[in-house]
TORROMAR-47081 format. One line per 2 residues: number of its first residue (from 1); their letters; for each residue x, y, z of N, C-alpha, C, CB. Coordinates in Angstrom, 3 decimals. Glycine has a CB too. Layout:
NUM = a = X:Y:Z:X:Y:Z:X:Y:Z:X:Y:Z ~ ... .
This chain:
1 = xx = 16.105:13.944:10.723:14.723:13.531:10.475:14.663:12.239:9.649:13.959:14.651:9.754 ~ 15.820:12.366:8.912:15.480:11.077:8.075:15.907:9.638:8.593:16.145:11.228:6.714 .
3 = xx = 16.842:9.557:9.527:17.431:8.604:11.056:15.867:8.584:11.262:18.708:9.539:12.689 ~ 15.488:9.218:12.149:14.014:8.989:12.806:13.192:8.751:11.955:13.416:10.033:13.545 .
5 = xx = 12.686:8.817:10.904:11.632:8.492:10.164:12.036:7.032:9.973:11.409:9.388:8.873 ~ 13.372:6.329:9.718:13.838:5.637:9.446:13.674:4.647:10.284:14.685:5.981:9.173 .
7 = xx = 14.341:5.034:11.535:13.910:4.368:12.864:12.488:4.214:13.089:14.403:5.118:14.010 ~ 11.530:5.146:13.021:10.435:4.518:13.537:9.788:3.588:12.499:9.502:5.521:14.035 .
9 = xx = 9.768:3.163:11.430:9.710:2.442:10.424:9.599:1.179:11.351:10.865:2.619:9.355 ~ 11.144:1.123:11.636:11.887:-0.324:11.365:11.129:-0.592:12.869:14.030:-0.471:11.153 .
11 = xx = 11.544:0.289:13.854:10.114:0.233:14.909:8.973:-0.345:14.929:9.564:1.198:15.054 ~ 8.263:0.166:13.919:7.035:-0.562:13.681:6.601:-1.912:13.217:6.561:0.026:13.015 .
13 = xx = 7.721:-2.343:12.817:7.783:-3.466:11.981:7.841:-4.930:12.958:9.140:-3.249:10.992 ~ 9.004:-4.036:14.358:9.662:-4.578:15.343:7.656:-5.406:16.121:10.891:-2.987:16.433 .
15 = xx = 7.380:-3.921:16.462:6.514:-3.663:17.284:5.233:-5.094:16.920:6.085:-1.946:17.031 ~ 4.974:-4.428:16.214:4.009:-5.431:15.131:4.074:-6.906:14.999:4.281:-5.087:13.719 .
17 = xx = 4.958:-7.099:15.205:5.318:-9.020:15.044:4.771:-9.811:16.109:7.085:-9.511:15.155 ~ 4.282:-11.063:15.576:4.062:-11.671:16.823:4.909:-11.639:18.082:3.947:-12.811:16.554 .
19 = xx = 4.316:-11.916:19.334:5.078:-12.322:20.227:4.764:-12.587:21.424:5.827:-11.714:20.279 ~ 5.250:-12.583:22.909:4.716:-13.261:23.660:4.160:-11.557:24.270:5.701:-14.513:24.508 .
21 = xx = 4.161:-10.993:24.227:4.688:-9.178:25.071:3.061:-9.106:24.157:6.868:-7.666:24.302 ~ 3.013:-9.199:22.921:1.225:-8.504:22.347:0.462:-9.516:22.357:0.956:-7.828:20.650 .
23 = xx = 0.858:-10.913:22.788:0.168:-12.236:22.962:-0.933:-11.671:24.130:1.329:-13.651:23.507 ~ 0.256:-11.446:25.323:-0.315:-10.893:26.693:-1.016:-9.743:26.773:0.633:-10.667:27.584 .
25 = xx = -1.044:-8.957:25.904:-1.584:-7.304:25.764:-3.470:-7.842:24.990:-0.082:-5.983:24.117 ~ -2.791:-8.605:24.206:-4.578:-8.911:23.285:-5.047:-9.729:24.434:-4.694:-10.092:21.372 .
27 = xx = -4.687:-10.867:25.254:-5.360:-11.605:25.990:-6.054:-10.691:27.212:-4.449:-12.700:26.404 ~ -5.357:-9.651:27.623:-5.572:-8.760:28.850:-7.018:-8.388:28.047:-4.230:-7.320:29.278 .
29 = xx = -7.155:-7.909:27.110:-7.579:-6.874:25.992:-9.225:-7.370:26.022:-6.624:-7.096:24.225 ~ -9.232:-9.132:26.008:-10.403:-9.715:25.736:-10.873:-10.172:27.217:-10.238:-10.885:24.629 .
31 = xx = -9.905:-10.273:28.422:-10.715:-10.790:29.039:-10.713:-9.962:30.400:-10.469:-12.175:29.044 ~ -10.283:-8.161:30.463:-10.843:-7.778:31.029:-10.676:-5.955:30.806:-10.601:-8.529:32.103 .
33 = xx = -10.097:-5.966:29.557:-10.806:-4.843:28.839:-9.597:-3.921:28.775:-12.206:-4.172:29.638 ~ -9.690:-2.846:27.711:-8.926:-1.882:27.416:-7.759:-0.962:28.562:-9.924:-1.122:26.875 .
35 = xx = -8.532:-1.419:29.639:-7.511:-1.011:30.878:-6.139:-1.987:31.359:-8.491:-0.954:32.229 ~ -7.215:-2.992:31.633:-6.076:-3.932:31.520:-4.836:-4.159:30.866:-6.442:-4.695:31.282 .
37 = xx = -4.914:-4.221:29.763:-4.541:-4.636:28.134:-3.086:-3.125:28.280:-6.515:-4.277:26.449 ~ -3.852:-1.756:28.377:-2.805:-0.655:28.765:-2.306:-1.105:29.732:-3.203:0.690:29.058 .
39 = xx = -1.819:-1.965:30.844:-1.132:-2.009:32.317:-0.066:-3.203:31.176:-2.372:-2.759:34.221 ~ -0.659:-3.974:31.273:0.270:-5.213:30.347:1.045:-4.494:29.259:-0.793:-6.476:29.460 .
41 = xx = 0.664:-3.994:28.655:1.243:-2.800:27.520:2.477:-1.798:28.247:-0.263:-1.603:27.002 ~ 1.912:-1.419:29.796:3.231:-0.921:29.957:3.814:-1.461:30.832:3.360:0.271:30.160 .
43 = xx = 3.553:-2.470:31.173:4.825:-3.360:31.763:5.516:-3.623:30.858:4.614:-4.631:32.423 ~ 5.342:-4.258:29.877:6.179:-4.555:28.395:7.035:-3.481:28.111:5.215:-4.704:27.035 .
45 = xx = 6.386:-2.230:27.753:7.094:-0.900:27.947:8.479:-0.644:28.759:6.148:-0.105:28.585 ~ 8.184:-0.761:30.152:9.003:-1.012:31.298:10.275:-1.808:30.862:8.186:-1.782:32.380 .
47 = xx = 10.140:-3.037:30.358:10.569:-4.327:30.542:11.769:-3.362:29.459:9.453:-5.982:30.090 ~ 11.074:-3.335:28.251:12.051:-2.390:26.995:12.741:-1.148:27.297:11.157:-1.848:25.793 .
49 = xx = 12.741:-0.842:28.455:13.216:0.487:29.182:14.737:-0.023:30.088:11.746:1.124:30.424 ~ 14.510:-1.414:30.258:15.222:-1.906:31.129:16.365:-2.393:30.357:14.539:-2.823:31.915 .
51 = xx = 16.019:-3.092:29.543:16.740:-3.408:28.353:17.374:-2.679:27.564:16.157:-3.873:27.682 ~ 17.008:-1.113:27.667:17.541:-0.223:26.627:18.284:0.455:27.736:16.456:0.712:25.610 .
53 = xx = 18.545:0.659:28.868:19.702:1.084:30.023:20.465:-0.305:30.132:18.984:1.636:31.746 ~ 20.337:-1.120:30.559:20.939:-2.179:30.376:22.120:-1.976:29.066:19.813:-3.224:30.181 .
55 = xx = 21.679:-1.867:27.919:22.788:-1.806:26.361:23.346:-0.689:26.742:22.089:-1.623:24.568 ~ 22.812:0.451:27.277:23.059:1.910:27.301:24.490:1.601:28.385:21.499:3.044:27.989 .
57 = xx = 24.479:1.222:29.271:25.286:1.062:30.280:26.168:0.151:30.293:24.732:0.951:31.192 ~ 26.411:-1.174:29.410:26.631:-1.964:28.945:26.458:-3.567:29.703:27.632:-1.496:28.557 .
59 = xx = 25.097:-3.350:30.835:24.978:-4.755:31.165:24.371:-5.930:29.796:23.893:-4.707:32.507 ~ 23.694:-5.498:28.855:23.597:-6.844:27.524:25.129:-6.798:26.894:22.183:-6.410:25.909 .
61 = xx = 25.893:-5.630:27.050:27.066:-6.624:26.640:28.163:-7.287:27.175:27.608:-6.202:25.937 ~ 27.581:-7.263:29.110:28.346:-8.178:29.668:27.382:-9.445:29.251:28.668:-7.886:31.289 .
63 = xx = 25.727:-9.128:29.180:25.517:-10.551:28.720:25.813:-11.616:27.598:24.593:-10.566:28.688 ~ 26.540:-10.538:26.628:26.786:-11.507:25.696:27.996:-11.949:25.549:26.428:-11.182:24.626 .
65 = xx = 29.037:-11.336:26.227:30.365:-11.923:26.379:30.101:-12.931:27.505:31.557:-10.817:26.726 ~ 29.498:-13.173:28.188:29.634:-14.066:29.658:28.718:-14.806:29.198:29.333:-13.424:31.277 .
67 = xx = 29.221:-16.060:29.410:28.277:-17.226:29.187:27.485:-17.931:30.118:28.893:-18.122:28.707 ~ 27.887:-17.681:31.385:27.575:-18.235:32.541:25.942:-17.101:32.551:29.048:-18.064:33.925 .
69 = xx = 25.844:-15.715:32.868:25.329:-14.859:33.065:24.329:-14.889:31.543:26.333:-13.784:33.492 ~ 24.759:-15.246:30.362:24.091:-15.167:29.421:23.067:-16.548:29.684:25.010:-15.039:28.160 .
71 = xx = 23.660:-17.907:29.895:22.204:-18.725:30.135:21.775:-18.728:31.476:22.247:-20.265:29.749 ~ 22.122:-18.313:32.510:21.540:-17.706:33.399:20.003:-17.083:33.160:22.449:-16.822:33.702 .
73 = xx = 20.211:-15.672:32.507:19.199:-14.929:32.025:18.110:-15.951:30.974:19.955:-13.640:31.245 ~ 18.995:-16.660:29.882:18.510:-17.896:29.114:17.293:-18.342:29.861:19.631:-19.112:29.024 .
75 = xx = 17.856:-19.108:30.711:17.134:-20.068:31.181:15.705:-19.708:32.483:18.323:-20.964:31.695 ~ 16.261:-18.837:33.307:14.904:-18.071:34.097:13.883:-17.644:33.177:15.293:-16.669:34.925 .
77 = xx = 14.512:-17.120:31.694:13.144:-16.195:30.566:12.660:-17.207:30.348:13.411:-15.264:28.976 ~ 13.199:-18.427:29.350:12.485:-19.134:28.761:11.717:-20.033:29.684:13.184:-19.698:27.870 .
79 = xx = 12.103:-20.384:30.989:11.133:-21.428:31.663:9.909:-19.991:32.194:12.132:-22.617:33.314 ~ 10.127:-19.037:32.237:8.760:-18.095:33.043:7.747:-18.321:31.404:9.324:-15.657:33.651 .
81 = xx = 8.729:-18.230:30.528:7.745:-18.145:29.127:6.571:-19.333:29.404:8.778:-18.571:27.440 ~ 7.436:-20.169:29.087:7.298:-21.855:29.020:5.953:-21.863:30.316:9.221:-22.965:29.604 .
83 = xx = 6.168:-21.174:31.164:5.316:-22.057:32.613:3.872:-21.044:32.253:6.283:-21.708:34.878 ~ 3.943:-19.402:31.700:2.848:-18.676:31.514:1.914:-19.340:30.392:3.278:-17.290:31.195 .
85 = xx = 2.966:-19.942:29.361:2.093:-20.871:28.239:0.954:-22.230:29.019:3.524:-21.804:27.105 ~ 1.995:-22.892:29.838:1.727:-24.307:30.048:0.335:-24.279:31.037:3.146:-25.110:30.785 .
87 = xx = 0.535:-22.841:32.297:-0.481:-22.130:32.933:-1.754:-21.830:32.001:0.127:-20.864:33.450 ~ -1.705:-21.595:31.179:-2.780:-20.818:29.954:-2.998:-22.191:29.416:-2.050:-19.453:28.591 .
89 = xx = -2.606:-23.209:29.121:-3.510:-24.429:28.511:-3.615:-24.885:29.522:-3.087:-25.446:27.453 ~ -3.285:-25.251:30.565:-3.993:-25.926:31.831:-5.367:-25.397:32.861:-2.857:-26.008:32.752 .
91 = xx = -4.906:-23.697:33.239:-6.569:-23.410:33.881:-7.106:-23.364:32.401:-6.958:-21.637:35.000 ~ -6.776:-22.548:31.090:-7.812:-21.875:30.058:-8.650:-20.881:30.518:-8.725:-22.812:29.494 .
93 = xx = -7.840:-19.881:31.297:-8.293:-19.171:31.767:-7.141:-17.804:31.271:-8.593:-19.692:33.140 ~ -6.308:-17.429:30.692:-5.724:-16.189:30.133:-6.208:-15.477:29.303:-4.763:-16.310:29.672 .
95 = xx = -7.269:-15.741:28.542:-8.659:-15.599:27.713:-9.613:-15.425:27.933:-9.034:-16.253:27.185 ~ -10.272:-14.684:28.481:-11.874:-15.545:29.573:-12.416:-13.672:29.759:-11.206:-16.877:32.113 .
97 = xx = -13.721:-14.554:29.543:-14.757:-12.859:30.284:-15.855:-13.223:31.485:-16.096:-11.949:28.749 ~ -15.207:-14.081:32.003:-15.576:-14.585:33.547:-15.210:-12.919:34.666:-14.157:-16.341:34.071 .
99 = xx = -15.888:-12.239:34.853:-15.500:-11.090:36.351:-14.544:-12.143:37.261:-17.323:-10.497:37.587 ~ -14.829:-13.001:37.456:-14.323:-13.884:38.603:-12.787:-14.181:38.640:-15.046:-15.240:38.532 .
101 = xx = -12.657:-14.363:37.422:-10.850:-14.731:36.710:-10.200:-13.427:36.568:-10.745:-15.525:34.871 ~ -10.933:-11.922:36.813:-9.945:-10.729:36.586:-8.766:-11.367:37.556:-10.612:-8.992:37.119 .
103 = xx = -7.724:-10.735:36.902:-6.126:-10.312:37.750:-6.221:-8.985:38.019:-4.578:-10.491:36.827 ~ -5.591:-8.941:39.240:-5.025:-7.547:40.117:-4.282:-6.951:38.876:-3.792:-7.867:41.692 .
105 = xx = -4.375:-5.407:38.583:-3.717:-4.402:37.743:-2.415:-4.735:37.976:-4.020:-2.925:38.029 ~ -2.532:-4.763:39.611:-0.534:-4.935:39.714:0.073:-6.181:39.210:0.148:-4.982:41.435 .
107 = xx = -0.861:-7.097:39.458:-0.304:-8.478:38.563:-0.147:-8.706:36.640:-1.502:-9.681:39.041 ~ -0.919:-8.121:36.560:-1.082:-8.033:35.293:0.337:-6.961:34.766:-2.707:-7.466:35.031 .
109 = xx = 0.295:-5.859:35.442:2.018:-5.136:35.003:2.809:-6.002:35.249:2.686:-3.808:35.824 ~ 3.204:-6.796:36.777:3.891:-7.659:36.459:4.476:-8.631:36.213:4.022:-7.614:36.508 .
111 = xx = 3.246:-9.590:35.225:3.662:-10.297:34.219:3.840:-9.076:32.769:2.488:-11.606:34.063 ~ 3.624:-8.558:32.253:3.796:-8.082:31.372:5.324:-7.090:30.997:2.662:-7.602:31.400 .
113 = xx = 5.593:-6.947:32.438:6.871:-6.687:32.831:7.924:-7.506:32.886:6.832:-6.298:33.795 ~ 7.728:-8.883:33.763:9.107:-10.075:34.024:8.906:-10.800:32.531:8.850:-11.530:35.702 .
115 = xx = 7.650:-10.900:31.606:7.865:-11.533:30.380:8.616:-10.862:29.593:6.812:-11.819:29.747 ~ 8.958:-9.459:29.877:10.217:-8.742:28.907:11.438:-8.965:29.087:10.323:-7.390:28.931 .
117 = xx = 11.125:-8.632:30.578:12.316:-8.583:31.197:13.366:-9.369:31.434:12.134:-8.343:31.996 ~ 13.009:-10.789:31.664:13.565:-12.172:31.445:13.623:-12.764:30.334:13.029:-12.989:32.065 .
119 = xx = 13.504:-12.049:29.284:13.672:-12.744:28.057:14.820:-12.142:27.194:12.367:-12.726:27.303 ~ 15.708:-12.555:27.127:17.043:-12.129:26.785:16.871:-11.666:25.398:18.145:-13.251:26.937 .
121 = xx = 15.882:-12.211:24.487:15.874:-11.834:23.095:15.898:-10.390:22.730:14.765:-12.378:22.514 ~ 14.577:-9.972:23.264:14.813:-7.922:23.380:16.094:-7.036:23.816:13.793:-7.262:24.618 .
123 = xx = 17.068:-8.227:24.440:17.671:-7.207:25.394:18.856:-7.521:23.915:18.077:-7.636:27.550 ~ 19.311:-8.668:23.559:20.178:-8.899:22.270:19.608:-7.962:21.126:20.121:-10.542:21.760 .
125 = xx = 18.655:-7.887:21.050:18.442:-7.411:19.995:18.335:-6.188:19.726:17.701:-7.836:19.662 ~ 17.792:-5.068:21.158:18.120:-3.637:21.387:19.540:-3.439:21.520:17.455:-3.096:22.593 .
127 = xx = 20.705:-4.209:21.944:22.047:-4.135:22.037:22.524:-3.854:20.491:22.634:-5.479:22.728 ~ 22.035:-4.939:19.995:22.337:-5.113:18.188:21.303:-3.764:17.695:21.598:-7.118:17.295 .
129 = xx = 20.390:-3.741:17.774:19.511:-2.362:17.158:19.587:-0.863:17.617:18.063:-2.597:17.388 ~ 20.138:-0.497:18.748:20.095:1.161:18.633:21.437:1.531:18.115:19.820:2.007:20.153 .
131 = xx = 22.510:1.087:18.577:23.414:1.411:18.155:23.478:1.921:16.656:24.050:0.544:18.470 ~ 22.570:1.041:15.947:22.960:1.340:14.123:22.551:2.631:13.779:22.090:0.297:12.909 .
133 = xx = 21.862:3.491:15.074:20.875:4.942:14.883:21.463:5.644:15.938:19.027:4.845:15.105 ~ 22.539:5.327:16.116:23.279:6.105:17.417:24.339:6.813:16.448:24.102:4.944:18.856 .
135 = xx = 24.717:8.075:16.397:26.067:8.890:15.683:26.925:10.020:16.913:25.315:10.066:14.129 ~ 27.724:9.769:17.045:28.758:10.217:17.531:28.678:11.875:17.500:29.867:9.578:16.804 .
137 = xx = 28.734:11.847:16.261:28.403:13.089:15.517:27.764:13.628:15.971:27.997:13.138:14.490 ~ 26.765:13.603:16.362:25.371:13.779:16.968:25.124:14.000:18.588:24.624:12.531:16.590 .
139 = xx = 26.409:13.753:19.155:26.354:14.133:20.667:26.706:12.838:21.382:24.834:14.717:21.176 ~ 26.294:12.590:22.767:26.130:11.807:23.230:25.732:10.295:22.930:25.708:12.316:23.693 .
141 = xx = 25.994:9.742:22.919:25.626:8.131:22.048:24.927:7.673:23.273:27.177:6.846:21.451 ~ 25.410:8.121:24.496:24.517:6.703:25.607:22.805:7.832:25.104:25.249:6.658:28.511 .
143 = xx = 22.978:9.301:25.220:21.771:9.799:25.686:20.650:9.387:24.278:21.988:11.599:26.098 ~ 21.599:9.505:23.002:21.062:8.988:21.799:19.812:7.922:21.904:22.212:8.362:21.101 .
145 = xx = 20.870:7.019:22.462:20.409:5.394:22.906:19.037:5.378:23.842:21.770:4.584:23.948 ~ 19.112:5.987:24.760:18.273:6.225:25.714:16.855:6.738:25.182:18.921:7.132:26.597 .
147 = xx = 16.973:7.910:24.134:16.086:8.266:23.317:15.456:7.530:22.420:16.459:9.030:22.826 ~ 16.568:6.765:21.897:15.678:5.858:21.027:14.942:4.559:21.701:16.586:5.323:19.885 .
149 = xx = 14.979:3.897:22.535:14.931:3.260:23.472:13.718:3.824:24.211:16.143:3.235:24.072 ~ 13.197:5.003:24.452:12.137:5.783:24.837:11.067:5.903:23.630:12.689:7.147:25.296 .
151 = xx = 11.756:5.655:22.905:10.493:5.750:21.513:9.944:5.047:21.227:10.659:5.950:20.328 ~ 11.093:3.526:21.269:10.672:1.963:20.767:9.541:1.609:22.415:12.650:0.532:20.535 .
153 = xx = 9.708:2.008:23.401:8.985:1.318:24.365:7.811:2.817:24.239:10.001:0.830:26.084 ~ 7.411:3.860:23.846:6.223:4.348:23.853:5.640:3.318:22.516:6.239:6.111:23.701 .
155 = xx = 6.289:3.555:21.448:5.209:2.706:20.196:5.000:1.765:21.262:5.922:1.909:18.420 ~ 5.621:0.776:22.038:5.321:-0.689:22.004:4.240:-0.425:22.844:6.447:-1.832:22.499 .
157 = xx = 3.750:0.943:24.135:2.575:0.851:24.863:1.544:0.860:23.489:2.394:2.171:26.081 ~ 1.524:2.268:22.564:0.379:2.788:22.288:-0.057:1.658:21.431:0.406:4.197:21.709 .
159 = xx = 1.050:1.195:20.770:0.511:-0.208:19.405:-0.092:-1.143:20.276:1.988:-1.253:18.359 ~ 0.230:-1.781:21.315:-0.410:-2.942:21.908:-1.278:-2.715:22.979:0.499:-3.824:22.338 .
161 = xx = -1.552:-1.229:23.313:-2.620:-1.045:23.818:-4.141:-0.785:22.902:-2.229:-0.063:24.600 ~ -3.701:-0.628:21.863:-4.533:-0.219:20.699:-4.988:-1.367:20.139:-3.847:0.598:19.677 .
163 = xx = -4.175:-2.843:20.400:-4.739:-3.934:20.108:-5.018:-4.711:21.162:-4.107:-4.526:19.294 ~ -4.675:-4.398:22.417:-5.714:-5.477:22.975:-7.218:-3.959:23.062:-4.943:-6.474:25.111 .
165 = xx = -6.882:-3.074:23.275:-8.524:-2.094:23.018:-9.520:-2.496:22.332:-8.466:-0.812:22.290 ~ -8.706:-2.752:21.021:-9.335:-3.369:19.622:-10.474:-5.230:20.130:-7.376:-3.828:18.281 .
167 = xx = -9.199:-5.929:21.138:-9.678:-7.146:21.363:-10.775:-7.003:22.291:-8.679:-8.029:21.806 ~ -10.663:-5.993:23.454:-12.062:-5.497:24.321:-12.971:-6.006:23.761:-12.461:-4.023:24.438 .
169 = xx = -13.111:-5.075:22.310:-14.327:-4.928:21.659:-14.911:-5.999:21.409:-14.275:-4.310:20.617 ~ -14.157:-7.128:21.004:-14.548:-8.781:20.475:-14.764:-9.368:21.788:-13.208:-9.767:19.537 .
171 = xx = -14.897:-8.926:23.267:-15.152:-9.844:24.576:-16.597:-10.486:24.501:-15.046:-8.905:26.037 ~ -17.419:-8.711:23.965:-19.108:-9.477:24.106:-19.643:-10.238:22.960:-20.352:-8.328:24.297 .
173 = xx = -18.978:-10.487:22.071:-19.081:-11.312:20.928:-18.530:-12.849:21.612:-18.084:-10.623:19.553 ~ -17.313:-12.623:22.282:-16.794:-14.374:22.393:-18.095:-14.947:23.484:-14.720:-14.645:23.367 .
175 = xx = -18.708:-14.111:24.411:-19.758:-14.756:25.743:-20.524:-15.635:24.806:-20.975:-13.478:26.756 ~ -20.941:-15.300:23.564:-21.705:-16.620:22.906:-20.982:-17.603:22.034:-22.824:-16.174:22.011 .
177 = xx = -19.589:-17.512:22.413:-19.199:-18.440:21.797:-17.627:-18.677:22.389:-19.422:-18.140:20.332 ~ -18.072:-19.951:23.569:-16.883:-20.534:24.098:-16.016:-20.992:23.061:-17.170:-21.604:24.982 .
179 = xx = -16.695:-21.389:22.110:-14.770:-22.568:21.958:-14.036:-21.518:21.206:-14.683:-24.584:20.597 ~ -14.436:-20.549:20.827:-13.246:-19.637:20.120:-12.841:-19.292:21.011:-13.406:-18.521:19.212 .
181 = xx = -13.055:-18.520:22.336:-12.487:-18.481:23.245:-11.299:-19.323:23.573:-13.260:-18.525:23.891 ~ -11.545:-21.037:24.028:-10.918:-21.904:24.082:-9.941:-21.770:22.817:-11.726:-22.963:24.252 .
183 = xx = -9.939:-22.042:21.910:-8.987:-21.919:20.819:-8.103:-20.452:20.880:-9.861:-22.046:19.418 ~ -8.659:-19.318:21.298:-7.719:-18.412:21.310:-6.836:-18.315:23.151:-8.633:-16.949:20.735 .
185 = xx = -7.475:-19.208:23.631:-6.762:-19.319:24.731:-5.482:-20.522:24.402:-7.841:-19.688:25.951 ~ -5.793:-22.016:23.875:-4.713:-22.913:22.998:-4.178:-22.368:22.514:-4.920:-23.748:22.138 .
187 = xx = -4.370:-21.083:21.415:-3.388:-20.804:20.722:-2.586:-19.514:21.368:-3.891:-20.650:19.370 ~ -2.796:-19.114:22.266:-1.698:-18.293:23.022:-1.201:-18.840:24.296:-2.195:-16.934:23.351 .
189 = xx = -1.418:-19.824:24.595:-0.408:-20.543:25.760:0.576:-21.267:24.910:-1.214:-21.728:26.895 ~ 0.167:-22.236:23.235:1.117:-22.393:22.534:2.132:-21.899:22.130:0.870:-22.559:21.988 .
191 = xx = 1.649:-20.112:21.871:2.504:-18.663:21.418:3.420:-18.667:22.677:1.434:-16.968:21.255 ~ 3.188:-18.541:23.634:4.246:-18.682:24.639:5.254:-19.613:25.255:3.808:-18.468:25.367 .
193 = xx = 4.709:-20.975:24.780:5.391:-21.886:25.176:6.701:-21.878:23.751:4.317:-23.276:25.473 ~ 6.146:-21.567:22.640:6.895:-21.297:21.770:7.883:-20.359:21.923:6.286:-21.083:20.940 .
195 = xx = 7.639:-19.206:22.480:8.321:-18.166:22.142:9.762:-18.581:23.617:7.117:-16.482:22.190 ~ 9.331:-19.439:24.436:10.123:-19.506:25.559:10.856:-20.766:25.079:9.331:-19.564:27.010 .
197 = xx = 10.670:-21.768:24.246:11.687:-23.056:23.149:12.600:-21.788:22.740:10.653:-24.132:21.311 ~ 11.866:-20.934:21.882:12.918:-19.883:21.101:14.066:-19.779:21.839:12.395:-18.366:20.897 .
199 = xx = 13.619:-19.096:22.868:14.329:-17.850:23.986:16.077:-19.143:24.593:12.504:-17.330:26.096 ~ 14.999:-20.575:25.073:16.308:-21.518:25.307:17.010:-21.566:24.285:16.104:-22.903:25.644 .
201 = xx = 16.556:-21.323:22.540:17.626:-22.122:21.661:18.152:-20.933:21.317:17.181:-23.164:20.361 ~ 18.007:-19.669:21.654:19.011:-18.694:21.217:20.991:-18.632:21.817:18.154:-17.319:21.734 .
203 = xx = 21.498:-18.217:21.001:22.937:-18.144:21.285:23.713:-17.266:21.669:23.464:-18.383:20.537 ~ 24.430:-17.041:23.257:24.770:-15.741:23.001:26.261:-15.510:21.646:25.150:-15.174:24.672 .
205 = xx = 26.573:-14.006:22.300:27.663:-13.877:21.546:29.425:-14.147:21.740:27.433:-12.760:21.316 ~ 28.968:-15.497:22.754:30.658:-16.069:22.975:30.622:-17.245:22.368:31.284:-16.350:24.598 .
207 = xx = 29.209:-17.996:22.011:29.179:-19.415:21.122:28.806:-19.058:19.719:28.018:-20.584:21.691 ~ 29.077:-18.149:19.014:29.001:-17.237:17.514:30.437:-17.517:16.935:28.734:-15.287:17.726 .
């Protein structure tokens, strides 16, 4: 109990931080409502599911010994980052309470899905993070992994469905007032274009 209390802590902390995964969950959130916002939420989910079999099985740690395969992955995440940002300041439309600009449910999972999924950072960093809550002792280490990995991607639906829900609420407030709109649309195509610079300047673990 005290592993898990422990873990979901550090979970939350994870969960909570900016990023491009609750960038996309609040934007769903404001511009076409609490349903939405849950589909993006569990594509993200998904994406962290993939990533946590992936470590479990050990494809992130062929990615981090292989360099070829490590900017491979590099480089597809950070340019999808990079192009969803550059997309979002060019229409200014990832923000919007236009009916006309909804996205298909299925589109909306998957972007909220390939933005996890192609971004090598989650997958390094669940490689580096379950393990430290994985014990031997304790049975099985892959099934361990798997469990914890099932926990970190439920928080990540219910937390970021709970905030773009939260952002719903602020949609009929932004209709009288475009430019916050506009500004929270600038400042999350920036959040992404950022987070996909990140994703290129990260290192795997054969140039360490």
């Amino acid at each position: 109990m005290e592993v898990l209390i422990t873990y979901l802590f550090a979970c939350g902390i994870i969960v909570v931080s900016p990023g491009p995964d609750n960038i996309l969950a609040l934007s769903r959130g404001l511009s076409q409502g609490s349903a939405a916002a849950a589909v993006s939420s569990f594509g993200a989910a998904g994406g962290i599911m993939v990533h946590t079999l992936a470590a479990t099985f050990g494809l992130s740690l062929l990615m981090q010994t292989s360099e070829m395969l490590f900017w491979t992955i590099k480089l597809a995440g950070g340019a999808y980052l990079i192009y969803l940002g550059v997309k979002a300041l060019r229409a200014k439309n990832l923000i919007t309470i236009r009916k006309a600009d909804h996205l298909p449910l299925r589109k909306v999972l998957a972007v909220g899905f390939f933005s996890n999924v192609l971004n090598p950072k989650p997958g390094l960093f669940v490689l580096a993070f379950l393990p430290q809550f994985a014990d031997s002792a304790r049975g099985s280490v892959q099934i361990q992994m798997l469990v914890y990995g099932g926990i970190f991607a439920a928080l990540t639906f219910v937390v970021f469905s709970l905030v773009g829900t939260f952002a719903a609420k602020l949609s009929g407030w932004l209709v009288s007032r475009p430019a916050v709109a506009a500004r929270l649309n600038a400042g999350a195509g920036l959040t992404l274009i950022g987070a996909g610079v990140l994703v290129l300047t990260l290192r795997s673990g054969t140039s360490r």
